[in-house]
C-alpha positions in Angstrom: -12.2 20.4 31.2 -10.2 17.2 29.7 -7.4 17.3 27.3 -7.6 15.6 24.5 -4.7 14.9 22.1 -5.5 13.9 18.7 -2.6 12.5 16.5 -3.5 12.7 12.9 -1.1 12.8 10.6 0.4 12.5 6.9 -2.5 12.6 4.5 -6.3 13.4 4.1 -7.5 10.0 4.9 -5.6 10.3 8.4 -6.5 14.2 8.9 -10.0 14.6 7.6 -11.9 11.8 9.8 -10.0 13.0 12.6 -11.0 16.8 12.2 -14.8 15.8 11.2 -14.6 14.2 15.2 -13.0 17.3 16.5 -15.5 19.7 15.3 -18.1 17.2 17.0 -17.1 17.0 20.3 -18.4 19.3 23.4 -16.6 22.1 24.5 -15.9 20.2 27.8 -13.1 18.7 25.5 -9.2 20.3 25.5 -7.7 19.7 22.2 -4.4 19.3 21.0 -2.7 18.4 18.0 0.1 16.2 17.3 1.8 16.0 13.7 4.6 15.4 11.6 6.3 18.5 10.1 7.1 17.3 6.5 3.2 16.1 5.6 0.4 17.8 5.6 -0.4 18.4 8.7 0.4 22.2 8.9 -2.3 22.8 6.0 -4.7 20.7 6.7 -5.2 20.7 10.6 -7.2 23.5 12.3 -4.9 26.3 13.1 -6.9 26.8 16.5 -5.7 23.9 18.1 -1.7 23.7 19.4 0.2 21.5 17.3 2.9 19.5 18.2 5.4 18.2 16.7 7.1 15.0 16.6 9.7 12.9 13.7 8.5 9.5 12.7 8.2 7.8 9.3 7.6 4.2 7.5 9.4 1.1 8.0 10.4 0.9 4.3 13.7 0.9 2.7 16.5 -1.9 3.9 17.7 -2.9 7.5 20.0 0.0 8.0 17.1 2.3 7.1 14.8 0.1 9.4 17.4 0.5 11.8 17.2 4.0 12.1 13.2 4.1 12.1 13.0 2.0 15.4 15.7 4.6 17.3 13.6 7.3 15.7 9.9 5.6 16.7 11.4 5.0 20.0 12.4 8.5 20.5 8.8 9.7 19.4 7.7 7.7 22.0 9.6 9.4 24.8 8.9 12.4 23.0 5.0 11.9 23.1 5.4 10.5 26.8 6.4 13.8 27.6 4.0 15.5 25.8 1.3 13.8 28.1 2.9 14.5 31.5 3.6 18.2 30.5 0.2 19.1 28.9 -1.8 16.3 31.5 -3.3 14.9 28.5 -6.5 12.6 29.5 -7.4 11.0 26.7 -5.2 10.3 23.2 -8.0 9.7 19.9 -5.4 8.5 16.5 -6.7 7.5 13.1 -3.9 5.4 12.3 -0.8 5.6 10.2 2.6 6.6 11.2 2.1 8.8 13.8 -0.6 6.3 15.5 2.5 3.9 16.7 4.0 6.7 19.4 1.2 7.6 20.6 -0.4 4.5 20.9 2.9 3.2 23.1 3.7 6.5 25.0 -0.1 6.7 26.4 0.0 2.9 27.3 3.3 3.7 29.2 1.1 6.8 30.7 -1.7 4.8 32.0 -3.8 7.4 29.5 -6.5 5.8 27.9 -6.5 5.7 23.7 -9.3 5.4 21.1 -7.9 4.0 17.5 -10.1 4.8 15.0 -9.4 1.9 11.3 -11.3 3.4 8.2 -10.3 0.8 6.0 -11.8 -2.9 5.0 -8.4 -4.1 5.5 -6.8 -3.2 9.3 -3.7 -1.7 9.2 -0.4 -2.6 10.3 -0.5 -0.6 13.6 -4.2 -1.6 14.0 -2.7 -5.6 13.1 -0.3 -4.8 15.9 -1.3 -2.1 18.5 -4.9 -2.7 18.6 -4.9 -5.0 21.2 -2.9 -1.9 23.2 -5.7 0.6 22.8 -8.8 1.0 25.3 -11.0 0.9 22.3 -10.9 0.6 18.6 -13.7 2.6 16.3 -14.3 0.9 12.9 -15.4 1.9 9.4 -16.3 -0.8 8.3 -18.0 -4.3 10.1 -16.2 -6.7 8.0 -12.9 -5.6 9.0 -10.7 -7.9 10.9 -8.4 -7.1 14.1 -5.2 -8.9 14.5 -5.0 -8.8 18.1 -8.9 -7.3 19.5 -9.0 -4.9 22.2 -11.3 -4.9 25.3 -14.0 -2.7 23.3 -15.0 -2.4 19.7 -17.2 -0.4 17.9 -18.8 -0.1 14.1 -19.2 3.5 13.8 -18.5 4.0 10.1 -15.9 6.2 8.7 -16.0 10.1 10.1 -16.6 12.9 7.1 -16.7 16.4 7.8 -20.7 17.8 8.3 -20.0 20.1 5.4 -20.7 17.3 3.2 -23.9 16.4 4.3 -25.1 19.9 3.9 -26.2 21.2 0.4 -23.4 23.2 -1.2 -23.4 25.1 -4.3 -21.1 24.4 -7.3 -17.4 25.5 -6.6 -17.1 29.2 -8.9 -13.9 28.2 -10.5 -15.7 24.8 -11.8 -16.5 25.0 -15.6 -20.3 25.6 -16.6 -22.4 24.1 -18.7 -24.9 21.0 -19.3 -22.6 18.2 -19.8 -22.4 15.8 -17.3 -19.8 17.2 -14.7 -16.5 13.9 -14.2 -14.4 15.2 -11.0 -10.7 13.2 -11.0 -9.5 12.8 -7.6 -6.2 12.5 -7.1 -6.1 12.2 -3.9 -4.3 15.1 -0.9 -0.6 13.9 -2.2 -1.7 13.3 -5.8 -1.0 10.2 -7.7 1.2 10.3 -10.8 -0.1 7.4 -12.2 -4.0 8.5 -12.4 -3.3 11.8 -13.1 -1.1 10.2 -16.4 -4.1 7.8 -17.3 -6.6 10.5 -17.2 -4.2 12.8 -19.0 -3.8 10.4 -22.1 -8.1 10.1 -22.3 -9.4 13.5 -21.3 -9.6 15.0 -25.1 -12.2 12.5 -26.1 -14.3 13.2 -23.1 -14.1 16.8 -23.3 -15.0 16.3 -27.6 -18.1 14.5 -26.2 -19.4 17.4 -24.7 -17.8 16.5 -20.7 -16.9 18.9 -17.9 -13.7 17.8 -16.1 -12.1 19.2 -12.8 -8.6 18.0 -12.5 -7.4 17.0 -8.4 -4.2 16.6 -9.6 -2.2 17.1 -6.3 1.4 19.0 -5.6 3.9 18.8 -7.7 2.5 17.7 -10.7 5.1 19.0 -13.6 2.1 18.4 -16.5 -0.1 20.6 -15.0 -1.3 23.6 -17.3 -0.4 21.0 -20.5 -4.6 21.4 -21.0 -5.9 24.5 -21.9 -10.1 23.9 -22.4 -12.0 25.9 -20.9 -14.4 22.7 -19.9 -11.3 21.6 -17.9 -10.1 22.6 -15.0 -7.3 21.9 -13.2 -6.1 22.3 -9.5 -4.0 21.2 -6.7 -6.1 20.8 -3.7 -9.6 22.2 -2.8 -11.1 23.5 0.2 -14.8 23.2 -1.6 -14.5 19.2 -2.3 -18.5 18.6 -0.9 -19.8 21.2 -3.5 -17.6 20.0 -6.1 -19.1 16.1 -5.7 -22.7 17.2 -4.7 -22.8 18.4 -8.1 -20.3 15.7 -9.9 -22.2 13.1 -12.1 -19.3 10.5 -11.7 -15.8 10.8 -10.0 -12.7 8.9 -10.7 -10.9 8.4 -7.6 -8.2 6.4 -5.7 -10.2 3.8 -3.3 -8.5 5.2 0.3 -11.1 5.0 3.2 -11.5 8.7 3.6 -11.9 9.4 -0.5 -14.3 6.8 -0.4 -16.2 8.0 2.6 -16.7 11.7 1.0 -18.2 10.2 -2.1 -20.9 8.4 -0.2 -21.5 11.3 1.7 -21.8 13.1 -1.6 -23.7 10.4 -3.2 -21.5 10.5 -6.3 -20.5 7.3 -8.2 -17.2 6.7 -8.8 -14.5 4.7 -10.9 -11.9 3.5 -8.4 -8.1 3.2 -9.4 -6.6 1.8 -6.2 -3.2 2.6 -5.4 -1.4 -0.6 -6.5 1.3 -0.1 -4.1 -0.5 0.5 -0.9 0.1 -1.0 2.3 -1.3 -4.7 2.3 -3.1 -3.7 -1.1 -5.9 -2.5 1.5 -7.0 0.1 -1.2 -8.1 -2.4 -3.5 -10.1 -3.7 -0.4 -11.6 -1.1 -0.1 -12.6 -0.6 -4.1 -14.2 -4.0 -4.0 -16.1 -3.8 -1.3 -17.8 -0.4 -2.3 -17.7 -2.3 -5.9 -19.7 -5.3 -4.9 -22.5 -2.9 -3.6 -23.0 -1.3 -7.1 -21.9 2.1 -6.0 -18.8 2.2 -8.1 -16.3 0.3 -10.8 -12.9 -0.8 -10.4 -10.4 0.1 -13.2 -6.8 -0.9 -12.3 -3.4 1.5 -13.2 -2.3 1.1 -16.6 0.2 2.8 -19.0 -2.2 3.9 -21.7 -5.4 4.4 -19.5 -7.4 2.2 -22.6 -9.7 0.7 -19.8 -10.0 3.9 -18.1 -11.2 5.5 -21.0 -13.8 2.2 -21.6 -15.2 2.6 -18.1 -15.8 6.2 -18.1 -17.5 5.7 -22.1 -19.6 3.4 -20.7 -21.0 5.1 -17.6 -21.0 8.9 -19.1 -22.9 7.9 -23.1 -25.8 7.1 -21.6 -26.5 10.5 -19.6 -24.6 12.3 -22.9 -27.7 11.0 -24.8 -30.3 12.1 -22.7 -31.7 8.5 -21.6 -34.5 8.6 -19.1 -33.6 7.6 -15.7 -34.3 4.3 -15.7 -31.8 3.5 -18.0 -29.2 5.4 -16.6 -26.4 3.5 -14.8 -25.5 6.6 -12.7 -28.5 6.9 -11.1 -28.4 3.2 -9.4 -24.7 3.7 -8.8 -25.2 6.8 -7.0 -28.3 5.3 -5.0 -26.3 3.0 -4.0 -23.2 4.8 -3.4 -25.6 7.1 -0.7 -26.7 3.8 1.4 -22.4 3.8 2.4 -23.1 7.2 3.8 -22.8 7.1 7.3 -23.6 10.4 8.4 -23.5 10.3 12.3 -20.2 8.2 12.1 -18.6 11.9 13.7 -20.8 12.0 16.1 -20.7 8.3 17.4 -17.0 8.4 17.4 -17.1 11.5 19.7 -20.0 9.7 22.0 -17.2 6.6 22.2 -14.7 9.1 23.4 -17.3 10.7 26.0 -17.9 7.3 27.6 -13.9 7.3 28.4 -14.4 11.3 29.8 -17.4 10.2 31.9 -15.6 6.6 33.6 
């Protein structure tokens, strides 16, 4: 049996990919986790793996906080290094992000091979600069562009858990009815500035005869402002497949992972990209899923006007019973399936098989 260390961290789009390949992989496979203790990581990564732990953030902030993220990346790196002697780690699999950087380094310093898997149009900056360090880089998408290529590349799409390519029923807690069903999505860590724009619009959708479930993320001090009972508001979900099978449109940030679940799901989407996101990759994203008719881009605003425009436009048509032909859900969500890449899981755990096998 091989041991494989997975390091995932931060937030959904890092985890979920990277625990749609674990639950893919043959049980000749080891696995091990390694995290970060102040994300996410502790909720959202399978409690029967070990987790370990290990300190390392952004490069944000001024030179002296800079300063002190290159001592603390360069003790994560002796601190993963160690990990891979003590636990005889064979093979390292990362999706990116902060945590990608250690173990990238430590398992070239090991001599243990490493698979980097990029979900987004737009590579990353560890992809930009680590790529080239890594035995192979998966990648969700054929357009993107590597900095520095590695010895072995392959398009595998982005990873989404199987649950959301099998039929699920509607989520009990989601409101009933025959209006057409909008899910907001504010992402794993929630995002202040959607959840204000769709706070300011909601009314009128709901007066039009609209069911709405609220993503709205931790932390959220407006939460429970809305009482409808068409409206539904929570943190985080466990039942997200069920909950977009049956959504007739979604509103969504545009990161790689959201993106991938909706084209699983097959459920159209107005995309608000982060506007402060690394290298603006999320508005990448948006446009490419944009320009294949599977969704429309609305940009943060304070007063969510062409929010409430986009989602008028899309919704009236279904609210007044048009046939099909004349709906423009039904081409967006046509189109919004073709994304779906449903064996991306499975190819990504075939890439790492060829590395058990050599």
């Amino acid at each position: 049996m091989a041991r494989l260390l997975i390091a995932a961290s931060g937030t959904g789009g890092h985890l979920f990919p990277a625990v749609a390949v674990a639950e893919m992989l043959p049980p000749h496979w080891d696995i091990h986790w390694l995290g970060t203790r102040d994300r996410l990581d502790g909720r959202l990564a399978p409690r029967h793996y070990p987790l370990h732990w290990v300190a390392v953030g952004g490069w944000q902030g001024g030179w002296r906080e800079r300063l002190l993220r290159l001592f603390q990346l360069l003790g994560a790196v002796w601190t993963v290094r160690q990990l891979l002697h003590r636990q005889r780690i064979a093979m390292v699999f990362t999706t990116g992000g902060y945590i990608a950087a250690p173990a990238i380094l430590a398992a070239r310093l090991a001599g243990v091979p490493v698979l980097l898997h990029e979900s987004n149009v737009v590579a990353g900056r560890v992809t930009r600069l680590l790529g080239g360090c890594c035995s192979g880089v998966a990648m969700g998408w054929s357009s993107t562009r590597l900095g520095r290529p590695p010895a072995r590349i392959w398009y595998t799409g982005t990873p989404v858990r199987a649950d959301f390519y099998r039929p699920a029923p509607l989520p009990e807690w989601a409101p009933r009815g025959s209006g057409p069903l909008l899910v907001v999505m504010g992402g794993s860590q929630g995002a202040r500035g959607l959840n204000r724009m769709v706070r300011q619009q909601v009314r009128p959708w709901l007066k039009a005869g609209c069911r709405v479930v609220h993503l709205c993320g931790r932390d959220d001090p407006y939460m429970g402002s809305l009482q409808d009972p068409a409206y539904v508001e929570r943190q985080f979900t466990g039942e997200m497949a069920g909950l977009l099978q049956h959504g007739d449109l979604a509103v969504s940030r545009a990161g790689a992972g959201s993106i991938s679940e909706l084209a699983a799901s097959g459920c159209p989407a107005v995309l608000v990209p982060y506007p402060h996101a690394s290298d603006q990759h999320q508005e990448a994203n948006a446009a490419a899923v944009a320009a294949l008719g599977a969704a429309v881009i609305v940009h943060e605003n304070p007063d969510g006007e062409p929010l409430r425009r986009a989602i008028r436009r899309l919704l009236e048509p279904r609210l007044q019973g048009v046939t099909p032909a004349l709906d423009p859900l039904v081409a967006m969500a046509a189109a919004m399936e073709r994304l779906a890449r449903s064996h991306a899981a499975a190819d990504v755990a075939k890439v790492l098989d060829t590395f058990h096998q050599t």
